[in-house]
Every structure is written in C-alpha cells, then in structure tokens.
BABA-315752 format. One record per residue (C-alpha): residue in one letter; x, z, y. Coordinates in nm, 2 decimals. Layout:
N
   resn     east       up    north
      a        X        Z        Y
...
***
This chain:
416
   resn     east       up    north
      x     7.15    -1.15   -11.90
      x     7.29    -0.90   -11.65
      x     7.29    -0.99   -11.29
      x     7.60    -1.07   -11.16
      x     7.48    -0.92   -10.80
      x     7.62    -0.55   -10.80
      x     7.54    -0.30   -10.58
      x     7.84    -0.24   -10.32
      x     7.96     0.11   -10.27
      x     8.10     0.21    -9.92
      x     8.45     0.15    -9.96
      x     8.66     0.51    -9.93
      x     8.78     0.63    -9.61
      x     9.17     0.67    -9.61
      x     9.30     0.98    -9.42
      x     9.36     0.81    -9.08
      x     9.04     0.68    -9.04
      x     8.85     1.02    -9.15
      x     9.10     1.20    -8.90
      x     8.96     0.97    -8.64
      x     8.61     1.00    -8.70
      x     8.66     1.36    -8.73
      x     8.81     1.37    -8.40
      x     8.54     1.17    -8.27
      x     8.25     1.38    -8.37
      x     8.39     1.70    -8.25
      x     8.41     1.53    -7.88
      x     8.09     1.37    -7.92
      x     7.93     1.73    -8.00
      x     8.18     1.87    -7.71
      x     8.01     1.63    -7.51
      x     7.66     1.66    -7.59
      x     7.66     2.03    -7.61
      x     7.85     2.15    -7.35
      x     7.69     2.26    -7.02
      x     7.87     2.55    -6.93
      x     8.22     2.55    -6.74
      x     8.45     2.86    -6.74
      x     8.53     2.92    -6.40
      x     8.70     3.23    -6.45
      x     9.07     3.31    -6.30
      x     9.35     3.29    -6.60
      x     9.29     3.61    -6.84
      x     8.95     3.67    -6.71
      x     8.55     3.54    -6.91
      x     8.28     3.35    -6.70
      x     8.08     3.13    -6.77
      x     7.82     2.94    -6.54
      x     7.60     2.67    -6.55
      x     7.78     2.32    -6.50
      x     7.76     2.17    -6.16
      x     7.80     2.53    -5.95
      x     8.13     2.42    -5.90
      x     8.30     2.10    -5.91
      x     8.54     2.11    -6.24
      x     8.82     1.94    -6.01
      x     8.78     2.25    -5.75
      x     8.85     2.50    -6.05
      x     9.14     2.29    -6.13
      x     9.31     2.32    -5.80
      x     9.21     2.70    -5.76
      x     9.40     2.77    -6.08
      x     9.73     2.62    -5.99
      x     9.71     2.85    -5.70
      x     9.53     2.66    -5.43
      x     9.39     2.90    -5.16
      x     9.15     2.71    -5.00
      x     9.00     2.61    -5.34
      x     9.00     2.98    -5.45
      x     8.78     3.02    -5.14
      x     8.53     2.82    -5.18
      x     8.49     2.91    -5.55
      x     8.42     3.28    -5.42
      x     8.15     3.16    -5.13
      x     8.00     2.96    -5.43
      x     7.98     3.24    -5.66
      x     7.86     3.47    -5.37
      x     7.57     3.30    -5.18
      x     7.46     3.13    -5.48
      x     7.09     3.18    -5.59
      x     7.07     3.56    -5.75
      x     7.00     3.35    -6.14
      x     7.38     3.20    -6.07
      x     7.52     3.46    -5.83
      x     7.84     3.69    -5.98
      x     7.97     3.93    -5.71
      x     8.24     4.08    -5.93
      x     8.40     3.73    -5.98
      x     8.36     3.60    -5.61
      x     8.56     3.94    -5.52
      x     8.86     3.85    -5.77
      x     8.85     3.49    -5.61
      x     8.85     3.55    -5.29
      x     9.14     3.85    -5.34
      x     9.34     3.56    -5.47
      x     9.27     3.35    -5.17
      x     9.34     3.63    -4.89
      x     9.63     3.77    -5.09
      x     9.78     3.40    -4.97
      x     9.69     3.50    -4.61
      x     9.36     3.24    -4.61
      x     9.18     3.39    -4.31
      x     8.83     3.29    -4.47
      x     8.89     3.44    -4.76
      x     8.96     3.77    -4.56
      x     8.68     3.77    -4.35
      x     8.41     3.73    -4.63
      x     8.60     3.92    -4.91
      x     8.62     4.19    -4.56
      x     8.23     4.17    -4.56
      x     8.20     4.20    -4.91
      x     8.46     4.54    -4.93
      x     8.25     4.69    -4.61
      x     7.90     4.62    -4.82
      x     8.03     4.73    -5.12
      x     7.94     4.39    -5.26
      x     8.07     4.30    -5.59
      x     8.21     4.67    -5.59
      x     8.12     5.02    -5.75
      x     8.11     5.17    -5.41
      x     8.20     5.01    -5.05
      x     8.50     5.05    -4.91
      x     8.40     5.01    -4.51
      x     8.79     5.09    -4.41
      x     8.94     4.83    -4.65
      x     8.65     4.61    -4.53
      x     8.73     4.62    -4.12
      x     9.14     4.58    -4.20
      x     9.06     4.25    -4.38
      x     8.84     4.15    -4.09
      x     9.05     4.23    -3.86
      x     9.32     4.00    -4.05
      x     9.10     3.73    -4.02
      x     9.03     3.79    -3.64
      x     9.42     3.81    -3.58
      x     9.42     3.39    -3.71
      x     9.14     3.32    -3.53
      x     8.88     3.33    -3.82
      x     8.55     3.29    -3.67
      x     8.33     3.40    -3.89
      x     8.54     3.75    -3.90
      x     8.43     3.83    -3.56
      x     8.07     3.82    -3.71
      x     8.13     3.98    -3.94
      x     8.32     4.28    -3.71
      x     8.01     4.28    -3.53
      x     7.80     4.32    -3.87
      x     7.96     4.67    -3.91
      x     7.91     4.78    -3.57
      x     7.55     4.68    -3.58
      x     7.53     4.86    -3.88
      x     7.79     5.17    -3.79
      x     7.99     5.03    -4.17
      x     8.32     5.19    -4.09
      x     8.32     5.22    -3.75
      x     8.10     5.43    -3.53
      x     7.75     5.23    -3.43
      x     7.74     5.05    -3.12
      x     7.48     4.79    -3.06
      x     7.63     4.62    -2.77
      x     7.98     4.54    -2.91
      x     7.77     4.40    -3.23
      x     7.61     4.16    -2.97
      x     7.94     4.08    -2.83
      x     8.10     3.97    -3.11
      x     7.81     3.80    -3.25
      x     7.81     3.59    -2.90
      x     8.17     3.52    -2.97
      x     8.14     3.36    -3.35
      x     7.82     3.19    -3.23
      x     8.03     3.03    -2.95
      x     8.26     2.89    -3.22
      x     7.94     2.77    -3.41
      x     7.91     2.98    -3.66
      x     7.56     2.96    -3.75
      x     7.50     3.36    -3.88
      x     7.56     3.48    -3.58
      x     7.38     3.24    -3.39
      x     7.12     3.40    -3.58
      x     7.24     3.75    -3.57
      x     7.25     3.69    -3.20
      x     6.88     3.57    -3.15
      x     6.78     3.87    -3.36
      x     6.93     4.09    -3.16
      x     6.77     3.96    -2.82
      x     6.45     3.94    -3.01
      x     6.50     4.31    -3.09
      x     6.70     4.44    -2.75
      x     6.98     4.53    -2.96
      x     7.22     4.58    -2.77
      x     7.14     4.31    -2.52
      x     6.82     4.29    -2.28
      x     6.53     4.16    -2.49
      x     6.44     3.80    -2.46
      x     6.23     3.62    -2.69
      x     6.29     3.27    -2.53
      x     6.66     3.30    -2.59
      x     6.60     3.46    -2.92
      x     6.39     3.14    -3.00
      x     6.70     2.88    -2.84
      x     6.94     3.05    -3.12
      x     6.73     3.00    -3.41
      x     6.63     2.67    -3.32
      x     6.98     2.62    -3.28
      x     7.06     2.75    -3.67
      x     6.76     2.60    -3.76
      x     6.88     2.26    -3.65
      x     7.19     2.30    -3.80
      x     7.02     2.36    -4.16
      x     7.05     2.79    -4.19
      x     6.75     2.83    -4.38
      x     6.71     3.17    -4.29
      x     6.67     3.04    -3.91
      x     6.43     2.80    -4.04
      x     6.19     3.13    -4.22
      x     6.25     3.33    -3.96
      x     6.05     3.07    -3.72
      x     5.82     2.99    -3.96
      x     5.74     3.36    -3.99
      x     5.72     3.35    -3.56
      x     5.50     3.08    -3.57
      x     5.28     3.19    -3.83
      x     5.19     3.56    -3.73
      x     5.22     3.45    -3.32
      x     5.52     3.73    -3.25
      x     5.64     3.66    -2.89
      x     5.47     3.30    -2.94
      x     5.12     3.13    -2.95
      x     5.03     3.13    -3.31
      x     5.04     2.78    -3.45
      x     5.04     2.76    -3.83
      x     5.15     2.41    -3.85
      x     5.40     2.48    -3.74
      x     5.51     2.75    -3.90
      x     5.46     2.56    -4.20
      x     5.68     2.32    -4.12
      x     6.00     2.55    -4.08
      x     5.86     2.70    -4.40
      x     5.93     2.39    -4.57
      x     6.24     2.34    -4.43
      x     6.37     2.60    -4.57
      x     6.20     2.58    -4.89
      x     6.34     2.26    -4.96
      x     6.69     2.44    -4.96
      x     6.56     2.64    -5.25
      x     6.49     2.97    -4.98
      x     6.28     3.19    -5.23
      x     6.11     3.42    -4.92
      x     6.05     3.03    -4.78
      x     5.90     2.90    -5.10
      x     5.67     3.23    -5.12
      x     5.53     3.19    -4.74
      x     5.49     2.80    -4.80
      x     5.27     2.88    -5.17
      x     5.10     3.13    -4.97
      x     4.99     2.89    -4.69
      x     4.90     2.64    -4.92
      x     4.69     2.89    -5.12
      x     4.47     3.01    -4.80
      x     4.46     2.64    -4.65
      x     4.64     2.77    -4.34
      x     4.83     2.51    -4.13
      x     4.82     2.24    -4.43
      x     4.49     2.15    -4.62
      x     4.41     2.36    -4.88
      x     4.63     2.21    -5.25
      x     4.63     2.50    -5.49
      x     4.84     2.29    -5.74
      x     5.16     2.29    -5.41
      x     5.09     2.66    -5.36
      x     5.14     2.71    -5.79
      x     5.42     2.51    -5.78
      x     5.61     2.70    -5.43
      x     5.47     2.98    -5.55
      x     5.64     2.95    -5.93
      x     5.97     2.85    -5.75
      x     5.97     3.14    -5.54
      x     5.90     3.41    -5.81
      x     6.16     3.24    -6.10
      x     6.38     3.31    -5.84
      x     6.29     3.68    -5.80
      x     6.06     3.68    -5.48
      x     5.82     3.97    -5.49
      x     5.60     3.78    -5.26
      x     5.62     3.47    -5.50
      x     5.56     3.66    -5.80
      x     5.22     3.81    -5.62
      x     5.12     3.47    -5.52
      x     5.13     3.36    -5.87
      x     4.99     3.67    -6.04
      x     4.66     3.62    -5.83
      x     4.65     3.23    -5.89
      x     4.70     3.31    -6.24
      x     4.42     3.58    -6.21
      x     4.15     3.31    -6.02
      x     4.26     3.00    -6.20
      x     4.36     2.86    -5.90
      x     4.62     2.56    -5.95
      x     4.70     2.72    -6.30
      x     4.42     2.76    -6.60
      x     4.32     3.14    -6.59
      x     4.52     3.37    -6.70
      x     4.47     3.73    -6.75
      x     4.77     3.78    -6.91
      x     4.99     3.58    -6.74
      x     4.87     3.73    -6.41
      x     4.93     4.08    -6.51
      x     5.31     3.98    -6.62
      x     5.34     3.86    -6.26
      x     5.19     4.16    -6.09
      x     5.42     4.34    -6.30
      x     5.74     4.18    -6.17
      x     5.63     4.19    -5.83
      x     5.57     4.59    -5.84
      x     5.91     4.61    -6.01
      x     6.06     4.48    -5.69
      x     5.87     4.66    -5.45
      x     5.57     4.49    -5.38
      x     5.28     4.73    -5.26
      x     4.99     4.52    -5.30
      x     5.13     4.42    -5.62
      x     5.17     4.81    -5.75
      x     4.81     4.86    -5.59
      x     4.68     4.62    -5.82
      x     4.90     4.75    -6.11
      x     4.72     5.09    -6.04
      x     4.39     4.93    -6.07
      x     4.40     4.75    -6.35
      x     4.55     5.05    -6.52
      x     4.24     5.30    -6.42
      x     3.99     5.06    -6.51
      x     4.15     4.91    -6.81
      x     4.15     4.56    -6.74
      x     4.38     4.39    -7.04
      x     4.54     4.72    -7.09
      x     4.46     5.09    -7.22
      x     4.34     5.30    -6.96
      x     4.56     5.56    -6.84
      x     4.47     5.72    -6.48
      x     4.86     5.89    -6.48
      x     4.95     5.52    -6.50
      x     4.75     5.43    -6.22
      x     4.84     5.74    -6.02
      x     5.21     5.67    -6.05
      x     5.18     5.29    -5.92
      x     4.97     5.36    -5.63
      x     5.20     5.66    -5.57
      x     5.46     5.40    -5.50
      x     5.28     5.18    -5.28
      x     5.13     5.50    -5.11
      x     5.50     5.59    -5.04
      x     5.54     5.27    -4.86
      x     5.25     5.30    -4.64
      x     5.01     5.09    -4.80
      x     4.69     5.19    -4.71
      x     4.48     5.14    -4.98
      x     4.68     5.28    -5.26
      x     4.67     5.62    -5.00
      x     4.27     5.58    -5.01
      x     4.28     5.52    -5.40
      x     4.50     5.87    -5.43
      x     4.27     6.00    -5.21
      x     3.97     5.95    -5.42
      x     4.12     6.01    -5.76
      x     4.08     6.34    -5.68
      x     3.73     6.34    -5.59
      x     3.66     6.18    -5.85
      x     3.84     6.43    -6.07
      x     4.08     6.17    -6.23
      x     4.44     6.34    -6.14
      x     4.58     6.63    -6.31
      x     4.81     6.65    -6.10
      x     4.68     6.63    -5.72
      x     4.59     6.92    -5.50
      x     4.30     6.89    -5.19
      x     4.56     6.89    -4.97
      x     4.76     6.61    -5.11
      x     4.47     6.39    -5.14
      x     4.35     6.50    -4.76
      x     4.73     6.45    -4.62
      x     4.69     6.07    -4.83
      x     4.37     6.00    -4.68
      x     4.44     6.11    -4.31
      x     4.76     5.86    -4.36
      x     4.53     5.58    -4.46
      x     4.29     5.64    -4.16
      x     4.54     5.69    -3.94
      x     4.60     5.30    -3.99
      x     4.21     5.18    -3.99
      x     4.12     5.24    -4.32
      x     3.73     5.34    -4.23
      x     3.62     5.46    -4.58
      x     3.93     5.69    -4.61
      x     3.83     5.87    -4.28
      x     3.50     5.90    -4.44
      x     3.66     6.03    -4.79
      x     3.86     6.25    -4.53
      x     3.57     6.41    -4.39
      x     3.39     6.52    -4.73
      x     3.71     6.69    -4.85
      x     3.71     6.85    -4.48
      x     3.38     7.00    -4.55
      x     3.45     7.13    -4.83
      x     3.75     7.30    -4.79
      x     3.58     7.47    -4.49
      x     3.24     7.54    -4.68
      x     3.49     7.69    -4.94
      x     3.69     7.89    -4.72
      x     3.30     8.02    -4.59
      x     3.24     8.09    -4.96
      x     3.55     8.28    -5.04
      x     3.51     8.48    -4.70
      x     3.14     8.59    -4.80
      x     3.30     8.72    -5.18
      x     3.52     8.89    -5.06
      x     3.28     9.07    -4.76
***
C-alpha cells in the first residue's frame, strides 16, 4: 500500500511576489557590495572610498550649495595622497568660488599659484583669487598671499611682507600660518630670528591639533635644534601627530621605537608605525621597514620583502635607501649582479650628498668595476665625501692623488 504522505513541492511563485524578491536581492547586493560613493560634479566620473565624504554633503553640493562644494574640494585636497584627487578638488572648489565663497577662493587661489590639480600653475590667476578672498575678509587668503611672496609665486620675492601676512592670518587663528610664522622666526625669514617665539607658535598649532606643528617639535626635540635634546619628548609630539595618520610622524615614531630612543625599545610598535608610514608613501617609513624586514626585527625575516621596501624608498628619493639598493646590486644579494646597476643608485644618492654612496663611486673605480668613471670623477666624489668626515674616502682620495702624480712623473720621463 502507497503512503498517503507525499512529498510537498514549494508552491510557485506568482509574478508579484518574484518581482519583490527580485527587487529585494538587487538592494540586498547594492547593500552589501557597495563601498564606493561617486562624488563627482553632474557629467563628471569619481569614485572614492565611502566615508571621505558624508553622502548628505554631496547631496547639498549638487543642488548648488557653495559651502558644501567647499568642503568637498578641502576633503578631496588634503586627504591622504591613497584618497587625494587634485583635479576634482579644483572643479569643486571653481564651483564654490564662482558663487563668490571666499574660502573656496583662497584655497582654489593656492592651488592655481602651485599649479596644484593643474598641468602647469597659473601664479597670476592664483594671486587674483587670493586677493578676492582678502577683499571678504578670508583669513586664510592672507596666508596664503604671504605663501607666494615667501615663495616669489607671481609676485616678486619678499620675505618680510610674507611674514606680515602670515602674522595677520595667524592673528585670526589660522593655524598654517601660525606655523608659517614660527618657521619663519626660526629661520630669520623675513623677521629677526627667535627660536623661543618660533617654539610659542608651534606649540600654539600644536595645541590646536596641526599635526605638522606637532612633527615639527618632535623633530626639535629630538635632534636638540635651538633646544636641549630630550627624546621623550620628542616622541611625544611624534605621536601626536601620528595618531592623526601624519605619514613623516608615523616614520619618526617607528624609527624611535626601533633604536629604543625616548620610549623602550618594542620592535613590533616600530613595525607597525613604520608599515603605516610607508603604505602611505613615506620614504622614511618604507626604509624603516625594509631594514626590519632585512633583521627580522618585529616582522619574520625577509629578504625579499626588505628589498621591495628599499626599492620603494629609493623610488622616492631616499639616499640611504638608493645606497643600499647599490649594494645589494654589486654584491648580488637576492638579485643578479650588475655593477652599472649599482653605479646608477649610488649615483643618485651621491647627487644628493650622501656621503657614502660618494665613497662607494669613489672606489668602484679603484677597484676597476665602472666602465664608465674617469680618476677625476671618482677623486671629485671622494673629496666631496671627505669634505663631510668621511675618513676612509680621504684615504681613497690620497691613493688616487698619488697616482695621478706618480703618473704624470711617469709620462714626463717618456716623453724626456
């Protein structure tokens, strides 16, 4: 006998409830996937990652609010360089000024002047927006005058009128030219030098949260310029500014943690400040990790890992980073030797006055490992490195001496 128990089928779906469902799926995956906002003007493509900029800001800036527009520019401008788009900051904060928002004139005026976010600057167009600003009483524009006569952008170069109008935006509290101001009297810019009232302006910044007030004391403090050295303290404006997500900060805090100086010695905090640092582009953060990665200090050892580092620190400039590049390219370490290699990295950091890539140049020639260096290029490289205490290049510096002379002797007698 058959069992009267069936098995049930699902009942099917009639349009309005496969509609619905369908509809709910697609906002389900809208909703789960999405993590990018456009925050592009009408007719224009970004795209960013959520939480840049509040989707309720966007909203007003597209129905035409100016102040909105503003900040969606600053945002896009001063963001970290991962986030940062200049282009569309500029075509923000045009919409802003173009409505007369003083603001937006001073900083889309910086920006012009700079050529930020620009093919080329445009220091004229730069100083009339300014100079709009200044005419509403825009605060920040008056810094930002005084930026291009510090620099001579636009207008011919005079120092003191910088420091004027640095004096007047830092009155008003803005808090980059409170800083511009306490560089200046650091430096006698333009004013008499005076460290102590250099050192009332950045703690006055520094107070105020401007993180590059709060490096810029950490690096007084920690290399004792115009101050007794303390390292503590220095590490703890380092942090302060680190915490703000400061790459040059995060760099100098890894650093200090590395070398136990002002905190205890924690190679896992100096990794992890110095990996912050150098995802965010930081020469001196990559360097930090490529030599943590290269001792296994705070990381497991890496060869490989600390040679991509080094690598991304000498595409940015760094010297010591380069010198090391050079190195490990002569001697072969994790790569195939190649001495023009090694030449062309130290020739870099050579060029920026690091003194041992000079000594290295130097003695690829006595050693016979450049094709391309004369004696008197390797004696001009080595005089430059032992014109800044390097003690073996003034030693590599006399051999080539002597032999140029006991060659010159040599020639003489052939030719008698």
């Amino acid at each position: 006998m058959a069992s009267t128990a069936s098995t049930r089928s699902l009942p099917s779906l009639t349009p309005a409830p496969v509609l619905l469902l369908t509809l709910a799926l697609c906002l389900l995956a809208a909703l789960t996937s999405c993590n990018r906002i456009d925050y592009s003007p009408a007719g224009s493509k970004l795209d960013l990652p959520e939480g840049l900029v509040d989707r309720e800001l966007v909203s007003l800036a597209r129905r035409g609010d100016a102040e909105a527009q503003f900040e969606i520019g600053r945002i896009l401008a001063r963001a970290v360089p991962a986030e940062r788009d200049l282009e569309q900051a500029v075509v923000w904060l045009r919409r802003a000024a173009n409505q007369g928002w003083a603001p937006a004139q001073s900083l889309l005026g910086a920006m012009k002047a700079k050529g930020e976010g620009a093919a080329s600057p445009d220091p004229a167009e730069g100083r009339r927006l300014i100079e709009q600003a200044m005419e509403q009483g825009e605060a920040t524009a008056s810094f930002h005058l005084g930026e291009l006569y510090d620099a001579g952008l636009g207008v011919k170069s005079d120092l003191t009128r910088a420091a004027v109008l640095f004096e007047q935006a830092a009155n008003a509290g803005v808090l980059n030219a409170k800083h511009a101001l306490g560089r200046a009297h650091e430096a006698g810019r333009g004013v008499d030098a005076d460290m102590s009232r250099a050192m009332s302006l950045y703690r006055e910044a520094a107070g105020q949260g401007y993180a590059l007030s709060q490096y810029t004391l950490g690096e007084i403090y920690a290399k004792g310029n115009g101050v007794t050295r303390n390292a503590a303290e220095a590490v703890t404006w380092y942090r302060l500014a680190a915490e703000q997500g400061f790459a040059p900060a995060e760099a100098r805090l890894g650093y200090m943690y590395a070398a136990g100086d002002g905190v205890p010695a924690r190679h896992g905090e100096a990794a992890r400040w110095s990996r912050r640092a150098a995802e965010a582009g930081d020469a001196d953060g990559c360097n930090n990790l490529a030599i943590l990665y290269l001792k296994g200090f705070g990381v497991g050892q890496d060869y490989q890992q600390a040679l991509h580092w080094y690598r991304e620190a000498a595409a940015r400039g760094h010297a010591g980073a380069q010198n090391m590049l050079g190195t490990v390219y002569l001697t072969g370490q994790g790569v195939a030797k190649n001495s023009a290699e090694a030449e062309r990295w130290w020739t870099s950091a050579a060029e920026q006055g690091y003194a041992p890539s000079q000594y290295n140049l130097g003695g690829m020639y006595s050693r016979s490992l450049s094709e391309t260096l004369t004696r008197g290029a390797a004696m001009e490289w080595l005089g430059k490195a032992a014109s800044q205490g390097h003690s073996q290049a003034g030693v590599e510096l006399a051999k080539l001496r002597t032999e140029a002379r006991l060659d010159t002797t040599s020639d003489t007698g052939s030719s008698s």
